[in-house]
VOGU-3710 file (C-alpha; in Angstrom, 3 decimals, decimal comma):
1> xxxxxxxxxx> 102,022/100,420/151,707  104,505/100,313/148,558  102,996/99,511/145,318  104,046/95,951/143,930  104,834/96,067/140,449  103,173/94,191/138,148  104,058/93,405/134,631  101,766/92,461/131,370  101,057/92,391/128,004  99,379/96,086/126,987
11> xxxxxxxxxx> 98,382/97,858/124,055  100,155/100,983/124,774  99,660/104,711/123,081  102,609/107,295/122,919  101,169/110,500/122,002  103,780/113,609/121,999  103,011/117,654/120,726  104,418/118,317/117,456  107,144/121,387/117,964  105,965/122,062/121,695
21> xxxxxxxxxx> 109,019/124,271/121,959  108,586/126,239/119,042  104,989/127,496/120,307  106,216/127,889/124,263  108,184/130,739/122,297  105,439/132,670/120,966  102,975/132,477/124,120  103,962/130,446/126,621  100,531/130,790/128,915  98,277/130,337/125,538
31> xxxxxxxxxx> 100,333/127,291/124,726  100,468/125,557/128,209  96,592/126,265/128,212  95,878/124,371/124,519  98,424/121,898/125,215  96,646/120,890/128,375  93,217/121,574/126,664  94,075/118,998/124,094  95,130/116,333/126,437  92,084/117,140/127,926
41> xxxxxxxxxx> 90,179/116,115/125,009  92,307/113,411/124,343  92,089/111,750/127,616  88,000/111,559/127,380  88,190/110,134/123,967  90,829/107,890/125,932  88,421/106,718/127,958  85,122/106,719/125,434  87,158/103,681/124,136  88,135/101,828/127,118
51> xxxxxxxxxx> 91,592/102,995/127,657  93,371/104,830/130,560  95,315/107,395/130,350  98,185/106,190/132,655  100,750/109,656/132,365  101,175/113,237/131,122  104,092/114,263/130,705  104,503/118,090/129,911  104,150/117,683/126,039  103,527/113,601/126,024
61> xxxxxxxxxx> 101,042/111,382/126,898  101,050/107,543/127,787  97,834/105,810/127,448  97,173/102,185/127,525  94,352/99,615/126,113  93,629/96,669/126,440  92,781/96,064/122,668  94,683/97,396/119,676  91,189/97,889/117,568  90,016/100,419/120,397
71> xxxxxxxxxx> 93,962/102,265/120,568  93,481/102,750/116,658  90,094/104,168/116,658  90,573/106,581/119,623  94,133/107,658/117,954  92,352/108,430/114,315  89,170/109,049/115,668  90,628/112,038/117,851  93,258/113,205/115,329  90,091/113,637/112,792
81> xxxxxxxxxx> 88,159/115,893/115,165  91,317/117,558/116,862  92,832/118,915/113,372  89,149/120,481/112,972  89,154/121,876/116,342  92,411/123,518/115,621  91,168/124,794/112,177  88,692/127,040/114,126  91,352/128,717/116,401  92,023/132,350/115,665
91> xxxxxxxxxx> 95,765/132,227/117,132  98,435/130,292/115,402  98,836/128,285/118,631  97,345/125,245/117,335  98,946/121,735/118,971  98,999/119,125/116,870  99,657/115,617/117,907  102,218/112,768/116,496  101,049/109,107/117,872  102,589/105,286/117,791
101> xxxxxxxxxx> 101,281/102,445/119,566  102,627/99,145/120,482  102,168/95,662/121,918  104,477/94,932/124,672  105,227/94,117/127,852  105,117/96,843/130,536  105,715/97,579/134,270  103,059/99,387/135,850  104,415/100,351/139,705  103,279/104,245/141,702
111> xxxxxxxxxx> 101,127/104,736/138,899  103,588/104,674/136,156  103,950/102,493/133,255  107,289/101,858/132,191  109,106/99,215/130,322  109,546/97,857/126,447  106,161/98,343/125,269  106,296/102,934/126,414  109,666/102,937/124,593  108,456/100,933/121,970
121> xxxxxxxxxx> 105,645/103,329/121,321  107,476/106,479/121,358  109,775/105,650/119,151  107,081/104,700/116,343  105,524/108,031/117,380  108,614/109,744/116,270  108,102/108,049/112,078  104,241/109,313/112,277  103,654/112,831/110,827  102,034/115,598/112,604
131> xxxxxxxxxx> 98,474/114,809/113,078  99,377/110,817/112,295  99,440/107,799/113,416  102,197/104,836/113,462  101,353/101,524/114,418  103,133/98,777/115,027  103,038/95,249/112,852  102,476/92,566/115,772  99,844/95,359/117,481  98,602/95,876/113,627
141> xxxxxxxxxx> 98,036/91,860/112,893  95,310/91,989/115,706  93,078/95,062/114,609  89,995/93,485/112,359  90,168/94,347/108,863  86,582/95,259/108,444  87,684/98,236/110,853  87,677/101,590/108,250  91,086/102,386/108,693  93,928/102,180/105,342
151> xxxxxxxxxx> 97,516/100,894/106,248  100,623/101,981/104,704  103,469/99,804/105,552  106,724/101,532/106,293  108,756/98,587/106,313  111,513/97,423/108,746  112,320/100,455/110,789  115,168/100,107/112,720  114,458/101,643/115,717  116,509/103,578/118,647
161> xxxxxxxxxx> 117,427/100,886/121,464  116,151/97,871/119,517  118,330/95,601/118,087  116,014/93,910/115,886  113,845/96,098/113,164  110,151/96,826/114,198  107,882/96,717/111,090  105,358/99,644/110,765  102,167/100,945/109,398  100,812/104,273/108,604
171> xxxxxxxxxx> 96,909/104,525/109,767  94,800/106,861/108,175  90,657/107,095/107,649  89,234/105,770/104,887  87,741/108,214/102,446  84,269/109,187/103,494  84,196/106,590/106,189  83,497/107,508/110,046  85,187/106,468/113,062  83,786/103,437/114,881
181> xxxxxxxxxx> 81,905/104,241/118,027  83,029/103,455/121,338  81,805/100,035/122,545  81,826/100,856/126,321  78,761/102,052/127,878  78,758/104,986/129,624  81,004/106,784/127,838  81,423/109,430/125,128  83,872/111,387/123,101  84,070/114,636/124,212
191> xxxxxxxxxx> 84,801/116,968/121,303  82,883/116,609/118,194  83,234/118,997/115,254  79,840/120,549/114,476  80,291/118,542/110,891  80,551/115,302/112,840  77,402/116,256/115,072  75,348/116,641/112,322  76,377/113,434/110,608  75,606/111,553/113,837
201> xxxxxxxxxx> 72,247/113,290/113,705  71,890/111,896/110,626  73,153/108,638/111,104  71,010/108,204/114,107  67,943/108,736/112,128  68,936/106,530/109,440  69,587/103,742/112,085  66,048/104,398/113,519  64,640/103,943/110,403  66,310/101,043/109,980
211> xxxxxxxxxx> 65,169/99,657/113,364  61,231/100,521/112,777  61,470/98,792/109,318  63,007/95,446/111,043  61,057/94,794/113,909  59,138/92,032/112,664  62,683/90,083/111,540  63,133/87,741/114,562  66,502/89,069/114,886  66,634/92,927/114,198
221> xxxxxxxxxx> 69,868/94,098/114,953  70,948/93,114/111,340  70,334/95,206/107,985  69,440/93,252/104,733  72,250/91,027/103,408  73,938/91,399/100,228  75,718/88,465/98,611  79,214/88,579/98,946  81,563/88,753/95,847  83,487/85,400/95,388
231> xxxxxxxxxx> 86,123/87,201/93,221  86,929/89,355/96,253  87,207/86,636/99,400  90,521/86,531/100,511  90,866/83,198/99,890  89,622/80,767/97,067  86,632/78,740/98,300  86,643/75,185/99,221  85,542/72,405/97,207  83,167/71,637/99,618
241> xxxxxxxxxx> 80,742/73,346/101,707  82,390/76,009/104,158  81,124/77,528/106,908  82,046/80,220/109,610  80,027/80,034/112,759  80,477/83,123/114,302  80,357/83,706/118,176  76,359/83,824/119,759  75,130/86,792/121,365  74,878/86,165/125,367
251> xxxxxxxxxx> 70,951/87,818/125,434  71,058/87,271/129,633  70,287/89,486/132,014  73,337/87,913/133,681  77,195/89,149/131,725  78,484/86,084/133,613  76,879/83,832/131,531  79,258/84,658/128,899  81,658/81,734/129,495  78,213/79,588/128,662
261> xxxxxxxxxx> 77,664/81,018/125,846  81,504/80,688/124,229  81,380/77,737/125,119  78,773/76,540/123,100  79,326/78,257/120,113  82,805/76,621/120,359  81,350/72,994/120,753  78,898/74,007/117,833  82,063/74,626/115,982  83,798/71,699/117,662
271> xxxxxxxxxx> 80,695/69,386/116,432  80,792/70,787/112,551  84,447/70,170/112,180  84,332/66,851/113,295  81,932/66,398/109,440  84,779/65,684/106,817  82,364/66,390/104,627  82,241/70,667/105,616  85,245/72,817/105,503  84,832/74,641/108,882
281> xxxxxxxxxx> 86,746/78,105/110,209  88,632/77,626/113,503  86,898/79,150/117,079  89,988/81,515/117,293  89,155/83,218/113,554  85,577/83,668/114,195  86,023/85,057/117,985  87,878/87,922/116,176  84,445/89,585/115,292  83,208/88,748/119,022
291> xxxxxxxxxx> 81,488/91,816/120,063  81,940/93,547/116,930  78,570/93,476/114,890  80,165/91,834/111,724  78,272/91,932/108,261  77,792/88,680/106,964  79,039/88,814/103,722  82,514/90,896/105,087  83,052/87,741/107,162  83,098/85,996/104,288
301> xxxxxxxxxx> 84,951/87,968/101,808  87,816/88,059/104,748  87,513/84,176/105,216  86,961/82,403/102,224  83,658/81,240/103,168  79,835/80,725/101,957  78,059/80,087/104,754  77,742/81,977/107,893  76,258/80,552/111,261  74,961/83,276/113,741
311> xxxxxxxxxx> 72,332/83,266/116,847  71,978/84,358/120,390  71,608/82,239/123,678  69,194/83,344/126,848  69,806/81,696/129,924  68,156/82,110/132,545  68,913/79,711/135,909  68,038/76,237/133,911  65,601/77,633/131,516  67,646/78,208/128,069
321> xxxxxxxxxx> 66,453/79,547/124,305  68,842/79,349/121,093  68,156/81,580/117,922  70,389/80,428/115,238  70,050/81,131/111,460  72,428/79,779/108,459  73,080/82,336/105,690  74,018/81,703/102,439  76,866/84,804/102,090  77,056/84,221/98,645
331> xxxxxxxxxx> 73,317/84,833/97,575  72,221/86,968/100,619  69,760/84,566/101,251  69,073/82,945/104,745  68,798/79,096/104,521  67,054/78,689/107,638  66,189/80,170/110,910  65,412/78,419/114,397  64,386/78,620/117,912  65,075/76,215/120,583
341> xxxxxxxxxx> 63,775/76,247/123,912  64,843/74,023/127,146  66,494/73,779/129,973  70,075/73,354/130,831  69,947/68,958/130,855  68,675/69,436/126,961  71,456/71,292/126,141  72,800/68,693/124,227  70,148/67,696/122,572  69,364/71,442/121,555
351> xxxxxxxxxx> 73,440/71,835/120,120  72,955/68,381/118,943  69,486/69,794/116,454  71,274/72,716/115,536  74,261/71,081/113,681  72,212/68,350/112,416  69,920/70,979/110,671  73,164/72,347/108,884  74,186/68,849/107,978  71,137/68,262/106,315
361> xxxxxxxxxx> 70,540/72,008/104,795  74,466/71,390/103,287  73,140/68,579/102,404  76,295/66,782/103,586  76,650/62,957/103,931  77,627/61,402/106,865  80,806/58,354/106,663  79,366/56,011/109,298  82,333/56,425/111,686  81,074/60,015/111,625
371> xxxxxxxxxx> 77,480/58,915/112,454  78,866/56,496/114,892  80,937/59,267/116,716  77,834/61,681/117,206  76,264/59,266/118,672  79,127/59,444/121,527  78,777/62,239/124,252  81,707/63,605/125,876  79,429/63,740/128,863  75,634/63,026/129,395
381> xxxxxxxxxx> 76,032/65,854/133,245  75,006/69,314/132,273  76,714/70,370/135,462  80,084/68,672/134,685  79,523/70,613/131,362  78,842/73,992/132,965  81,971/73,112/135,369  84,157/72,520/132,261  83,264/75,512/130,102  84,082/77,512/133,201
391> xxxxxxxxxx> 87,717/75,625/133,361  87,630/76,122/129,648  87,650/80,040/129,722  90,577/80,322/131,187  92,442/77,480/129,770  91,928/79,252/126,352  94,097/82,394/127,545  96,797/79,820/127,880  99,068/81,391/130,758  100,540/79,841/133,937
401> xxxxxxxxxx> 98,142/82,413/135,934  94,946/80,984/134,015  95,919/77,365/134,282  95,776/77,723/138,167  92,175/79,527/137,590  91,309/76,511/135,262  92,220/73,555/137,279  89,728/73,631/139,884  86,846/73,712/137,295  88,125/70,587/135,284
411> xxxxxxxxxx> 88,706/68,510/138,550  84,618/70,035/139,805  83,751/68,560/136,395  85,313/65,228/136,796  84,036/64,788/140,032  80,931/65,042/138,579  81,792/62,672/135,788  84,388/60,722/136,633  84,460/59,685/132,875  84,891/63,234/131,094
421> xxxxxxxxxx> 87,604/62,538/128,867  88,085/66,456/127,510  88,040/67,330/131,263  91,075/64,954/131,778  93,177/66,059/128,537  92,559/69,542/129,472  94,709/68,923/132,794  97,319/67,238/130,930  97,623/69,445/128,671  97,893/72,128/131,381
431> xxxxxxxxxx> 100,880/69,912/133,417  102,243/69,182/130,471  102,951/72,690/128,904  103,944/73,819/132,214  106,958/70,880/131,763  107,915/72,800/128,757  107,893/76,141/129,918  109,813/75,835/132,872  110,225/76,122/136,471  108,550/79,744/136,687
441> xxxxxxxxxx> 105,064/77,835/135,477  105,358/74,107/136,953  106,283/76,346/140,356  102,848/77,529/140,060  101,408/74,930/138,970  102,564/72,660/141,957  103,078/74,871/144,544  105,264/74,514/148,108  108,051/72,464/145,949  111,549/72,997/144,557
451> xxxxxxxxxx> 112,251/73,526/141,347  112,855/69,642/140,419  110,690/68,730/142,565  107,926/70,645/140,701  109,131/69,560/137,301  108,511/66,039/138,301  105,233/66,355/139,657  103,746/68,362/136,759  105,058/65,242/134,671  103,800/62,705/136,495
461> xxxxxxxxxx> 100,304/64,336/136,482  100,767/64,921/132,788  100,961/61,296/132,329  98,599/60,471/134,734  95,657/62,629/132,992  96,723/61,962/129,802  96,404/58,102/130,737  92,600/58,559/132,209  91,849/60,770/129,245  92,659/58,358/126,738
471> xxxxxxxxxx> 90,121/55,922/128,167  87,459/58,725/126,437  89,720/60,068/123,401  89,341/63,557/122,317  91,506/65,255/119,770  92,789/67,161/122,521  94,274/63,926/124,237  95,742/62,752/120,542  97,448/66,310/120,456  98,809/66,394/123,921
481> xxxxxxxxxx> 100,240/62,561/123,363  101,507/63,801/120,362  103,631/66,287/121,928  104,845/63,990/124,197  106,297/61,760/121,795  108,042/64,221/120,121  109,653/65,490/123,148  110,530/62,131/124,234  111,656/61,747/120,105  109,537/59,181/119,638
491> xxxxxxxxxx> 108,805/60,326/116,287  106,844/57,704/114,785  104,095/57,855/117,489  103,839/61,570/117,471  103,029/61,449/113,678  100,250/58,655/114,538  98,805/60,441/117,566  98,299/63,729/115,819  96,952/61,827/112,577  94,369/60,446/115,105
501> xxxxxxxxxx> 93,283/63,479/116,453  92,362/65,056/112,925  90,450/61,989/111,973  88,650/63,139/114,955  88,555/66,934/113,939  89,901/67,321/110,023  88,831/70,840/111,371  90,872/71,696/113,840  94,013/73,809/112,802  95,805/72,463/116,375
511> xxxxxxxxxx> 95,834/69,013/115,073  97,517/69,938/111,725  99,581/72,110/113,941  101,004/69,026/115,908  101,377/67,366/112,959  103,844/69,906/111,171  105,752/69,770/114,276  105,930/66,247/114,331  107,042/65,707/110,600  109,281/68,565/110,819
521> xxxxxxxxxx> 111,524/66,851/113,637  111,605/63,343/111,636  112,794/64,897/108,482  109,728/65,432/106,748  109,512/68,949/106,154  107,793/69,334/102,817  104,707/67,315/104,358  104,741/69,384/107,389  104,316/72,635/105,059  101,181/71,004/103,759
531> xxxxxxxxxx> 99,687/70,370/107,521  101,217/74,306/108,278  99,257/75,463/105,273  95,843/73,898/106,012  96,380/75,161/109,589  96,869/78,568/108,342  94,103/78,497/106,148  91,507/76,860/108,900  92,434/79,794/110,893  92,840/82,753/108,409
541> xxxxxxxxxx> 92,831/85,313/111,115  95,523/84,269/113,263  98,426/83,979/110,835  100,994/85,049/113,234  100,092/82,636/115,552  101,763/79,918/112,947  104,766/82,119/112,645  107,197/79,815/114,827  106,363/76,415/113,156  106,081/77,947/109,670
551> xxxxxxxxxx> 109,587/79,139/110,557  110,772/75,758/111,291  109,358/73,998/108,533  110,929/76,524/106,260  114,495/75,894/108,017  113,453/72,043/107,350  113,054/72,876/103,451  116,783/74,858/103,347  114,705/78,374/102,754  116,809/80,160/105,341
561> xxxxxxxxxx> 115,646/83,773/104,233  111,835/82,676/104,213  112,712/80,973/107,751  114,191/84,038/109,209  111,476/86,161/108,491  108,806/84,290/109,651  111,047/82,977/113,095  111,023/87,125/113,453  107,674/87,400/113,679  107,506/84,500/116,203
571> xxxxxxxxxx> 109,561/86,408/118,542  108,749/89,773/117,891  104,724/88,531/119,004  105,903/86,747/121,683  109,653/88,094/123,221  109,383/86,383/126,119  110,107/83,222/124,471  113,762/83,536/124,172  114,206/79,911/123,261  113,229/81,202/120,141
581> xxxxxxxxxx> 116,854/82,891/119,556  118,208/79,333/119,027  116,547/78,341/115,628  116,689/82,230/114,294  120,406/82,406/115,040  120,754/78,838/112,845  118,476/80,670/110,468  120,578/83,794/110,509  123,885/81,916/109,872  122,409/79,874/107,197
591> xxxxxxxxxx> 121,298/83,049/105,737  124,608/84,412/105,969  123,478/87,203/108,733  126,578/85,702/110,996  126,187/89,294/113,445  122,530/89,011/113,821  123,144/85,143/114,458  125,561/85,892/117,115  123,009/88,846/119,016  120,485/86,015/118,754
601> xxxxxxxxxx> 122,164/83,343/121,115  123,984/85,725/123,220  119,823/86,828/123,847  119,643/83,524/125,007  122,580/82,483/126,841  121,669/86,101/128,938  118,379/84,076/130,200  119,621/80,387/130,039  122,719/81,566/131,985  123,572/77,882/133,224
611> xxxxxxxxxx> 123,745/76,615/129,075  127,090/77,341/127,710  127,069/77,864/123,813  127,738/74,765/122,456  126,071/72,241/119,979  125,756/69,987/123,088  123,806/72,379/125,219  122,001/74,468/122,727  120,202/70,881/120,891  119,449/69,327/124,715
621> xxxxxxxxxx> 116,103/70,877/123,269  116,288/70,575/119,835  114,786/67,244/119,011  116,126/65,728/115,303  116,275/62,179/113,912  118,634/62,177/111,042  122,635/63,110/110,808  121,650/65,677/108,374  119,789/67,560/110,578  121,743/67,841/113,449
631> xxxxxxxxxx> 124,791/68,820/110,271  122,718/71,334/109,199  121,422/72,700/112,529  124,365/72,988/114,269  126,833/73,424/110,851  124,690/76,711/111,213  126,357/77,795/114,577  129,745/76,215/113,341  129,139/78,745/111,039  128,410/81,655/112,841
641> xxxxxxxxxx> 131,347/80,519/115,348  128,976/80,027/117,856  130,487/76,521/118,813  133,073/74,348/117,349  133,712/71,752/114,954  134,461/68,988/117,512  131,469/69,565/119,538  129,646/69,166/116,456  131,025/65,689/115,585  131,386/64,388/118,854
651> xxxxxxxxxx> 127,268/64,932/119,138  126,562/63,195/115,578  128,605/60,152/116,929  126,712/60,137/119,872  123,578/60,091/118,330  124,651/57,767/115,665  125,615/55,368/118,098  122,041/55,654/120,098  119,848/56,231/117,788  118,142/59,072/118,453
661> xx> 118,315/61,586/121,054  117,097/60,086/124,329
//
């Protein structure tokens, strides 16, 4: 039966023989042999870190990860050990390896990968040096820092087949640092220089030792603490207590449990950011060190933090234990260390104990709307909990696929509770961003319909969950009303709706997210770069996830070049959002980059094939209050001749004489 393809999202590795030619001349059988010897190699180490190697191709190699952390550290680690190999040959047949690796879409069909993200790599493999490495930016922005690799940034390269430039890094080994080992069980690198055998002799001693001397600790997985340097964090501390709760350890003999787990360290960070009184790091900054064995006080010199939240869960059918402990990163010192035991109907009472110990260790005062709120349960059934944190796994990956996986869990848990307000903005939130996205999700969404037919069921549901979920407010409801407004242009309301959900959750980077967009689209752009800075800074890991409204914002403020660049990023993370094209070609022209302006809508008129390029077409999207804006957005494809002058004012009239866009 013929292979379907499929396409995805990959981390993929390009890995070619430096001057294969050149040593096919002097032996050809020697040099086949070490050629294939080193792919060999190269393919276990492949694997040691949870990639596949997909292709070999004579002198190249296509691998592909999941995860650009493990791509880096099989790239460096097996560059380190193959240049010492080669040092030991006696011939001068000695293959050395150039690498890049990407984060793209590709097309895996007959057990080839092909598409944007293979060329993509090879062509950063050609800038790395024999022996190197050459990563790029978007696929760079996701590797943790705390890994022991050093960047050099090679700028905008302007790469073969691309018409916008790619920005690059160099990765190289820190000085006297080691590779990290591979996190998959079961598997090993191959080839080891007798060097790095003996240092893993030594280190495995040393971690022994370590492990002996610990045993009595309650949790001994972790070495003695050091305080972290407040000079050095990343980020100047709050002026009021901050804290980073970082993901718990699922300790069941069950791996499926894992979604239980998440899901409670995210309402324990949920619960903490609803304190005004606590500066708290968003769930997507601290899930970056999820499975990762983080050092306390690195998570807070890369965060800005002083206090770090960490613990394990055991479940096991309804029985249930919690370690937690608070540490003070600044001091070393642990403030104070728990245990918990019950069974799955306390576990709200047991999440409920463990942030009211922090509140009172931080000894942080309560505003009585904030007492009176804790007092409130989103739901009192421990199965409609269990049902949503299952619905709540996938939601979180945020793709039309995952929605569909999600929805039967959140209508399980309101069947259960027929009152479960989060349960009910979740689906809204789901029919609702399907609206926006297009037929290709709300088709999937609501299946066995037309197009418009689809479209106007996913709405209608939108408004109908959004309705039931406001009867229980969440911040998530706020949010997803907010949106709504602001697609509707209903400015006013969209400003009040997201202002309501961060009274809820001053902690929650979304909120100030919707926000920024709402400001930005009633002319307020200078307060909307306040709510995209605190965003940013809740969420210090995930800065190019704020690329596309920072960009807008910018745009808002006149500060075309800063817009540009950051509207770049946007798309270069996320391609397949080609309505992006229309605000970077305004940017562009503004900027005076009239060519690049042009590529950009003709990028989107190629997908949008039914829009002609005109003000009138291009803004049917583009939601503004005032004149001005609309002048300056679409004097910006005037500009670029991208549409003409008449277009322009008959659309100001128009709006003029209504209002605002309806």
């Amino acid at each position: 039966m013929e292979e379907r393809p499929a396409r995805k999202l990959a981390v993929i590795l390009h890995a070619d023989v430096v001057g294969s030619t050149r040593l096919v001349h002097r032996n050809e059988t020697l040099s086949h042999d070490r050629i294939r010897d080193a792919f060999r190699r190269f393919s276990e180490t492949i694997k040691a870190y949870g990639g596949t190697t997909q292709e070999i191709r004579g002198d190249a190699l296509v691998a592909e990860f999941e995860r650009a952390s493990d791509a880096v550290s099989a790239a460096v680690g097996f560059q380190t050990t193959n240049a010492e190999y080669n040092a030991a040959l006696e011939e001068d047949i000695r293959p050395q390896l150039r690498m890049g690796i990407s984060l793209g879409e590709v097309i895996v069909a007959d057990h080839t990968v092909t598409g944007t993200g293979v060329v993509l790599a090879q062509r950063l493999e050609q800038l790395a040096e024999p022996d190197g490495v050459c990563i790029q930016g978007a696929a760079y922005e996701t590797v943790p820092k705390r890994l022991p690799f050093d960047y050099e940034s090679l700028g905008e390269q302007q790469l073969k087949g691309f018409e916008e430039s790619v920005r690059a890094y160099k990765v190289v080994l820190k000085p006297g640092q080691f590779i990290p080992e591979p996190e998959h069980t079961g598997a090993s690198i191959a080839v080891l220089s007798e060097r790095s055998k003996r240092k893993g002799i030594l280190l495995g001693i040393f971690a022994l030792l370590i492990l002996a001397g610990l045993l009595a600790w309650w949790q001994p997985w972790r070495p003695e603490l050091k305080p972290a340097s407040v000079e050095r964090m990343a980020f100047p501390l709050p002026d009021k207590p901050s804290i980073a709760v970082l993901p718990f350890t699922n300790m069941s003999d069950d791996p499926k449990q894992e979604y239980f787990v998440d899901g409670m360290t995210e309402d324990l960070i949920t619960d903490l950011s609803k304190v005004s009184g606590l500066f708290v790091i968003a769930r997507n900054s601290t899930f970056a060190y999820k499975e990762k064995s983080p050092v306390v006080q690195e998570v807070a010199t890369e965060l800005g933090i002083r206090y770090v939240l960490e613990g394990s869960v055991r479940r096991s059918g309804n029985r249930m234990r919690i370690n937690a402990q608070l540490i003070d990163a600044t001091t070393g010192g642990q403030i104070w260390a728990e245990r918990y035991d019950g069974t799955l109907v306390d576990v709200f009472a047991l999440q409920d104990k463990v942030t009211s110990k922090i509140v009172a260790a931080l000894a942080v005062n309560l505003t009585s709307e904030e007492q009176s709120l804790r007092a409130v349960e989103e739901t009192v059934n421990p199965q409609a909990y269990d049902a949503f944190l299952q619905g709540w796994e996938f939601y979180r990956r945020f793709s039309a696929d995952d929605f569909i996986k999600a929805v039967p869990h959140f209508k399980r848990a309101i069947e259960l509770d027929p009152n479960y307000g989060r349960a009910y903005a979740s689906l809204a939130s789901m029919y609702w961003e399907s609206v926006r996205q297009g037929e290709s999700w709300t088709l999937k969404l609501v299946p066995d319909r037309l197009d418009h037919e689809s479209f106007l069921v996913a709405r209608d549901r939108a408004d109908k969950y959004v309705e039931l979920a406001m009867r229980n407010p969440s911040p998530l409801s706020h949010r997803v009303l907010s949106a709504m407004h602001w697609d509707y242009r209903q400015f006013d309301d969209a400003i009040a709706e997201a202002e309501r959900a961060i009274a809820l959750d001053p902690n929650d980077p979304d909120g100030h997210v919707a926000l920024a967009w709402a400001l930005n689209f009633s002319g307020q752009s200078q307060a909307g770069m306040t709510a995209v800075e605190t965003a940013m800074r809740l969420d210090p890991r995930r800065p190019g996830a704020y690329m596309y409204v920072l960009g807008m914002t910018r745009f808002g403020l006149g500060q075309y070049g800063s817009a540009v660049t950051a509207l770049q990023r946007a798309y270069e993370r996320n391609p397949e959002n080609r309505v992006l094209n229309v605000p970077l070609a305004a940017a562009y022209a503004k900027f005076g980059r009239l060519d690049d302006a042009r590529n950009a809508l003709k990028r989107y008129t190629e997908v949008w094939a039914s829009f002609t390029t005109t003000v009138d077409s291009i803004m049917g999207w583009w939601p503004f209050r005032r004149e001005t804006d609309i002048r300056s957005f679409g004097g910006a494809l005037v500009k670029a001749g991208l549409c003409c002058e008449k277009h322009l004012e008959e659309y100001i009239e128009r709006v003029r004489q209504g209002g605002t866009l309806q």
